[in-house]
MARZANU-495370 format. One line per 2 residues: number of its first residue (from 1); for each residue x, y, z of N, C-alpha, C. Coordinates in pm, whole numbers, plus 50000, padded with zeros to 5 digits. Atoms other than C-alpha are relative to their C-alpha. Layout:
<recs>
NUM	X Y Z X Y Z X Y Z  ... $
</recs>
This chain:
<recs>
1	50082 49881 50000 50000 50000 50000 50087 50126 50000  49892 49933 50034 50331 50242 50055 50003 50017 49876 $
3	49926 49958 50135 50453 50176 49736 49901 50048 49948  50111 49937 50072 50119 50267 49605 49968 50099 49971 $
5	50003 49849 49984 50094 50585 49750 50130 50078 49947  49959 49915 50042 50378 50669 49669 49998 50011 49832 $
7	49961 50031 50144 50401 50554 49269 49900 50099 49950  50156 49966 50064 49981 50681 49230 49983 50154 50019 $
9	50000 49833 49881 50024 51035 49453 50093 50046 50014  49898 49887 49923 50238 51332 49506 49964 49991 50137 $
11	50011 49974 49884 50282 51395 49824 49903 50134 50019  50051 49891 50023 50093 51741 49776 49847 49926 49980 $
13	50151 50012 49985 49757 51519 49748 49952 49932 50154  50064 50051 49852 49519 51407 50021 50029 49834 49992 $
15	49972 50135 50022 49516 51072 49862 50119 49914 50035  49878 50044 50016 49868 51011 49888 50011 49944 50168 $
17	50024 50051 49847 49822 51003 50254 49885 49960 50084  50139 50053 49959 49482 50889 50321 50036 49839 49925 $
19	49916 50121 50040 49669 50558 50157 50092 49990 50106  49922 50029 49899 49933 50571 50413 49966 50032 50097 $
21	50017 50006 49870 49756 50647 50709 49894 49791 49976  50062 50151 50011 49542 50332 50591 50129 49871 49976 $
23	49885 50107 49993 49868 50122 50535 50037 49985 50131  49931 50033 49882 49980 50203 50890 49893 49929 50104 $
25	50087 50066 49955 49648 50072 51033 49996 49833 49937  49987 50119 50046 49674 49765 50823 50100 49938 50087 $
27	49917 50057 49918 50027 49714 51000 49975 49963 50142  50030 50036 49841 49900 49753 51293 49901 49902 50054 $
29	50095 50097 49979 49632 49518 51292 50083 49851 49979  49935 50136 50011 49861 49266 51191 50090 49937 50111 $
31	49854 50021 49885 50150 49336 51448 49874 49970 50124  50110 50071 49874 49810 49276 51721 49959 49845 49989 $
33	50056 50170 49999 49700 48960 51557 50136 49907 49976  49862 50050 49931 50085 48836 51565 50019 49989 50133 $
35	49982 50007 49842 50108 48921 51921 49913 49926 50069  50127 50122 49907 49755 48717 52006 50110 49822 49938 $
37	49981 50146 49997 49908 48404 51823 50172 49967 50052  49900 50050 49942 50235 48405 51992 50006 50003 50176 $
39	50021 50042 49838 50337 48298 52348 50023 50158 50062  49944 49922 49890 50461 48671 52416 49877 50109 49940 $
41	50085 49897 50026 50143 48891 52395 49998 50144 50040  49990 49841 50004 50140 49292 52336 49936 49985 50176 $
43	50078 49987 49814 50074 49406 52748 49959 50144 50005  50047 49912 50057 49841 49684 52687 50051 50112 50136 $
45	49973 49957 49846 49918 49838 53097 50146 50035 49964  49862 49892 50023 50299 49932 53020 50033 50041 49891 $
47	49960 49910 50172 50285 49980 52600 49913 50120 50001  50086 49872 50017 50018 50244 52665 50033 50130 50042 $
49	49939 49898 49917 50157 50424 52936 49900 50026 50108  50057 50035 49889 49877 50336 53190 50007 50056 50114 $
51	49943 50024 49867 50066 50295 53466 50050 50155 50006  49932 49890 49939 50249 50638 53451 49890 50108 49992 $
53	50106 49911 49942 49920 50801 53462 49955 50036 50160  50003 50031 49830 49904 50686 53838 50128 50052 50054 $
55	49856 50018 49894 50221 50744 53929 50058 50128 49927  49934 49858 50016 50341 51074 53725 49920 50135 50022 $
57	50051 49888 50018 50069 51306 53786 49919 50046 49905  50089 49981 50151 49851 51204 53508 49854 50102 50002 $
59	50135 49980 49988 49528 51356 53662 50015 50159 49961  49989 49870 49998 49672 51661 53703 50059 50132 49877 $
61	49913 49946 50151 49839 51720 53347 49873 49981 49923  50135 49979 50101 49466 51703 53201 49907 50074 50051 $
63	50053 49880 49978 49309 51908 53400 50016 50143 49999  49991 49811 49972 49269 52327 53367 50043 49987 49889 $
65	49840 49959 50108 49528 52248 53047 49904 50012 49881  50051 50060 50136 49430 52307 52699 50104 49941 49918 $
67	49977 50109 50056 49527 51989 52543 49901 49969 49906  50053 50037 50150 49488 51867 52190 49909 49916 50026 $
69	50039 50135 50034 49391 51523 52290 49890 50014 50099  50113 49987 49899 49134 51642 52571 49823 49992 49901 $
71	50137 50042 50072 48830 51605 52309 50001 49837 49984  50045 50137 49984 48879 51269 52246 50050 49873 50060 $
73	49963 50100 49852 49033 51109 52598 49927 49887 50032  50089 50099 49970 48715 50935 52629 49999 49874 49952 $
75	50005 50092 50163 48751 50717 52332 50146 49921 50046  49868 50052 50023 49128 50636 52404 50007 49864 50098 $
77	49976 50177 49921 49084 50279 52697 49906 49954 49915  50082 50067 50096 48825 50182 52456 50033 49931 49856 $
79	49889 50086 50102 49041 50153 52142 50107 49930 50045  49874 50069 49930 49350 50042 52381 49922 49845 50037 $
81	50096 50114 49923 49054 49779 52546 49945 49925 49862  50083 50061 50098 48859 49694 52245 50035 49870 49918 $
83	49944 50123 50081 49077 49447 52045 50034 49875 50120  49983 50125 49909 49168 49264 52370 49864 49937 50118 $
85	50127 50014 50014 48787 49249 52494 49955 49924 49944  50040 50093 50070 48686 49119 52163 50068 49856 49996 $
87	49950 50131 49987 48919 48837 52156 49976 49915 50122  50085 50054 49903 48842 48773 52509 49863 49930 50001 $
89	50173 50064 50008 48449 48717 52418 50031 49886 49909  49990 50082 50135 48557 48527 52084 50073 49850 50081 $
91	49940 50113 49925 48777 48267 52312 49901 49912 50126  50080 50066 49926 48496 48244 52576 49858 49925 49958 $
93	50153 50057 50124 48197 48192 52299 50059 49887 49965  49998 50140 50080 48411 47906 52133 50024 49914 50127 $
95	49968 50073 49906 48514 47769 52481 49839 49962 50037  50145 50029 49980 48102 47758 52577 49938 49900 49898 $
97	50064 50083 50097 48018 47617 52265 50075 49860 49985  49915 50088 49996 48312 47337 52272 49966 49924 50126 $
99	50057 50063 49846 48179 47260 52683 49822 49979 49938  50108 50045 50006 47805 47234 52524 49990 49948 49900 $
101	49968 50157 50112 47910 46997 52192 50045 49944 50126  49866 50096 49925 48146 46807 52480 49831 49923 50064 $
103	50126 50015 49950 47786 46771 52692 49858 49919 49931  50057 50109 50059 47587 46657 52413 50017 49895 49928 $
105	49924 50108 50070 47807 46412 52308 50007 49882 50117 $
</recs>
């Protein structure tokens, strides 16, 4: 998708990078579903930066401030949560359904 953007688009169009912000989402979906099928899984609590919300003064560096990212804070444990959530339900749905085939067998 890179090479795409760059071969199809100047850099001077929208396209050119509305292709590479969509390539870097592609990567990234991949480098998550790599990390579910190996033994050493992404740990969302220290790649996020979580933890130094508690412990550096996070509460207090978003309040009174005007900050860019203060419109859409709300949204941000939800995309961090969301992919490891869903896989969570998806592992406990086939585990239920695998214990109620096992049952009527």
């Amino acid at each position: 998708m890179r090479k795409f953007a760059y071969a199809k688009y100047s850099e001077g169009r929208a396209a050119h990078w509305l292709v590479l912000m969509a390539a870097d989402r592609v990567d990234a979906w991949g480098s998550h579903a790599r990390s579910f099928l190996t033994l050493h899984p992404d740990n969302p609590l220290t790649e996020t930066g979580v933890r130094s919300e508690f412990s550096r003064h996070g509460l207090s560096s978003r309040l009174g401030k005007k900050r860019a990212d203060l419109s859409h804070q709300w949204i941000d444990p939800i995309i961090v949560a969301g992919p490891w959530a869903l896989a969570a339900g998806g592992l406990a749905a086939a585990a239920l359904k695998a214990l109620r085939k096992r049952r009527l067998t």
